[in-house]
C-alpha positions as CSV (number, residue, x, y, z in Angstrom):
1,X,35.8,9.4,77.0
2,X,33.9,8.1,80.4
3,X,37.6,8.9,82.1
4,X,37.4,12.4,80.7
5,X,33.7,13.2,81.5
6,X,34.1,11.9,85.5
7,X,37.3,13.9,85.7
8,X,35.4,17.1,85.3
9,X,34.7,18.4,89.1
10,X,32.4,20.5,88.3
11,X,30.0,18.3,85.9
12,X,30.2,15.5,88.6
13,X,29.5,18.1,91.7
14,X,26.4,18.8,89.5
15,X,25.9,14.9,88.6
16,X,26.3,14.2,92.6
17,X,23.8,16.8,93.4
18,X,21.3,15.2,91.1
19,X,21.9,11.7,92.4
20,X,21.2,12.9,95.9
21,X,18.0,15.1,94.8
22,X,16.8,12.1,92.4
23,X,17.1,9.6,95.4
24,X,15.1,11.3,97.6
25,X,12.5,11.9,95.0
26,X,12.7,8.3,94.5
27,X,12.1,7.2,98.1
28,X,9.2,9.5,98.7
29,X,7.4,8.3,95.3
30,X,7.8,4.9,97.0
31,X,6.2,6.7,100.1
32,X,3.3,8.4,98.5
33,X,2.8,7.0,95.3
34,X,2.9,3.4,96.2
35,X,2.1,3.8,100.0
36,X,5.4,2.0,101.8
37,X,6.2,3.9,104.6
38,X,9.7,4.7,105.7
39,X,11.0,3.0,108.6
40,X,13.8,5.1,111.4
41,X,16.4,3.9,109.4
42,X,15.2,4.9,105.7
43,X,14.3,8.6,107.9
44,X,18.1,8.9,108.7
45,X,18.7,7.8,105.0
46,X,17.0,10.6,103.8
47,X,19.0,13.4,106.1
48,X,22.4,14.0,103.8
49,X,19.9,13.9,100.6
50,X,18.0,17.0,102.5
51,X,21.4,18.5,103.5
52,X,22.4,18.1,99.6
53,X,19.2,19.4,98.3
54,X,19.6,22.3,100.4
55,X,23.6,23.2,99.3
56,X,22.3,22.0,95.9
57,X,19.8,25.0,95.9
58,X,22.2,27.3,97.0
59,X,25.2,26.3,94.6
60,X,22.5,27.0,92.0
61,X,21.6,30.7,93.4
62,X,25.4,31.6,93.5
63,X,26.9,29.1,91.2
64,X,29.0,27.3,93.4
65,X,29.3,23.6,91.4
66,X,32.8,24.9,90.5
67,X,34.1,24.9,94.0
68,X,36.0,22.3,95.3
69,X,34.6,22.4,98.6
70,X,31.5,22.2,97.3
71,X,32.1,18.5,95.3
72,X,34.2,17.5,99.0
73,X,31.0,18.4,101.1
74,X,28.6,16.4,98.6
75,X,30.9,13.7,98.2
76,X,31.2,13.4,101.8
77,X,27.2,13.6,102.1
78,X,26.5,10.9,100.3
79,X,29.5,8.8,101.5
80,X,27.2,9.1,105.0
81,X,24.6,8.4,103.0
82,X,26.1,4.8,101.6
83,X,27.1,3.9,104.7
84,X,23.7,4.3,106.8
85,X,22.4,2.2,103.6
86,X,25.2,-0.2,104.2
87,X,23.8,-0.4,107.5
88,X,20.1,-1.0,107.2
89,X,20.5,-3.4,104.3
90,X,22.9,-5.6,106.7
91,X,19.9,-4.9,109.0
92,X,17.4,-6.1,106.5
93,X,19.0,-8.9,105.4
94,X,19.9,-9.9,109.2
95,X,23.5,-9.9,109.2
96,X,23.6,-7.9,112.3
97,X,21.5,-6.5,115.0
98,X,19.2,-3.1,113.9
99,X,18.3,-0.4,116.6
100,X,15.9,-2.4,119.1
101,X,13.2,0.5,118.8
102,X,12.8,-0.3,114.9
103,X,13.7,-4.3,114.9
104,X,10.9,-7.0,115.4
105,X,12.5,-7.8,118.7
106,X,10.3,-8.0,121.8
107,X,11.6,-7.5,125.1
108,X,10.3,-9.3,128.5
109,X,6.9,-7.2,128.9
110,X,6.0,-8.6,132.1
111,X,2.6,-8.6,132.6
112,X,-0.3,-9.2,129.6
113,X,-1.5,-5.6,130.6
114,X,2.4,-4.5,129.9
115,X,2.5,-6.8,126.6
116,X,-0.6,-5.6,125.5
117,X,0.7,-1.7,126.1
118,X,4.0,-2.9,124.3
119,X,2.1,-3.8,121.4
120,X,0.5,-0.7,120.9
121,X,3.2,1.2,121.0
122,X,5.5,-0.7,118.5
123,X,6.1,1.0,115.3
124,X,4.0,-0.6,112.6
125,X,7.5,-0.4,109.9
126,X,10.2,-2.1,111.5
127,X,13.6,-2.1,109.7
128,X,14.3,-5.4,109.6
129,X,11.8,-6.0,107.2
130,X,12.1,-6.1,103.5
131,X,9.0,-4.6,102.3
132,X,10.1,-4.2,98.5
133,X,13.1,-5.9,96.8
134,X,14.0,-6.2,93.0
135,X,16.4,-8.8,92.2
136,X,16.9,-9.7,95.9
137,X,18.1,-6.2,96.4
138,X,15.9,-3.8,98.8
139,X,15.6,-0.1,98.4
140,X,18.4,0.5,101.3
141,X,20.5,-1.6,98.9
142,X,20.2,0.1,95.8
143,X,20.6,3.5,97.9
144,X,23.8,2.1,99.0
145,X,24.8,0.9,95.3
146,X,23.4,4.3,93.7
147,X,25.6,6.3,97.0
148,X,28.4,4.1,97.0
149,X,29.2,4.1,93.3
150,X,28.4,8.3,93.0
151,X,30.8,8.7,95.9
152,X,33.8,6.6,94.0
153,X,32.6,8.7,91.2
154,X,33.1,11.9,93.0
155,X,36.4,11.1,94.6
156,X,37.9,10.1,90.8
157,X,37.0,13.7,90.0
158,X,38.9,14.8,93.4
159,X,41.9,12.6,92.9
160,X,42.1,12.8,89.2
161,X,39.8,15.5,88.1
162,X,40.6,19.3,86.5
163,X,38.7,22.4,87.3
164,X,35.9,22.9,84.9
């Protein structure tokens, strides 16, 4: 039954679609409903979910979820997706080193007048700070998990799927 129902292209291209439109919703309730600000790296997490709404809105004007290029351009979206999740959860959880303009890494400032300019102009969200977790995982985790596990998803449909 679950085999059947994911081998359907174009019920997961819509599925995929939704996953990608629900996580963004997601991240910007956490933005302006509960007030955590997005660091650079959940920014570039958000740019294949606006990519996705947009084809999204435009397989629904001319009824594209049917096309295979269409479930291959989604799948590959959120496949960026995962990995810049992958990313900034390693980045979080300090496995390796984040961007240094978004890391709580300070540089030789010289001078106090230099330090003192340095401060104020560090970004107040840094992302190697966990600001929200739920069972030890942070959001750019459960991005990963929710992408990761909608792009195996997707590419079961590809391999194995029929045309609806």
């Amino acid at each position: 039954m679950v085999f059947e129902l994911i081998s359907d292209r174009k019920k997961i291209a819509i599925l995929a679609t939704l996953t990608g439109v629900g996580l963004l919703a997601g991240a910007y309730i956490f933005q302006y409903g509960f007030g955590y600000a997005p660091c650079d790296l959940c920014w570039y997490q958000r740019y294949p979910y606006f990519i996705v709404l947009g084809v999204g809105a435009l397989a629904v004007a001319f009824r594209l979820f049917d096309r295979l290029w269409y479930l291959v351009g989604v799948t590959a979206l959120l496949a960026v997706d995962a990995g810049i999740a992958a990313y900034h959860a390693g980045v979080e959880q300090k496995w390796w080193k984040g961007p240094e303009t978004c890391t709580s890494q300070l540089g030789s400032a010289g001078s106090a007048e230099d330090l003192l300019a340095s401060l104020q102009n560090t970004k107040l969200v840094l992302c190697d700070d966990i600001v929200w977790d739920l069972f030890d995982i942070t959001m750019a985790g459960y991005n990963f998990l929710i992408a990761g596990a909608m792009v195996l998803i997707c590419l079961y449909a590809l391999i194995k799927g029929k045309s609806a």
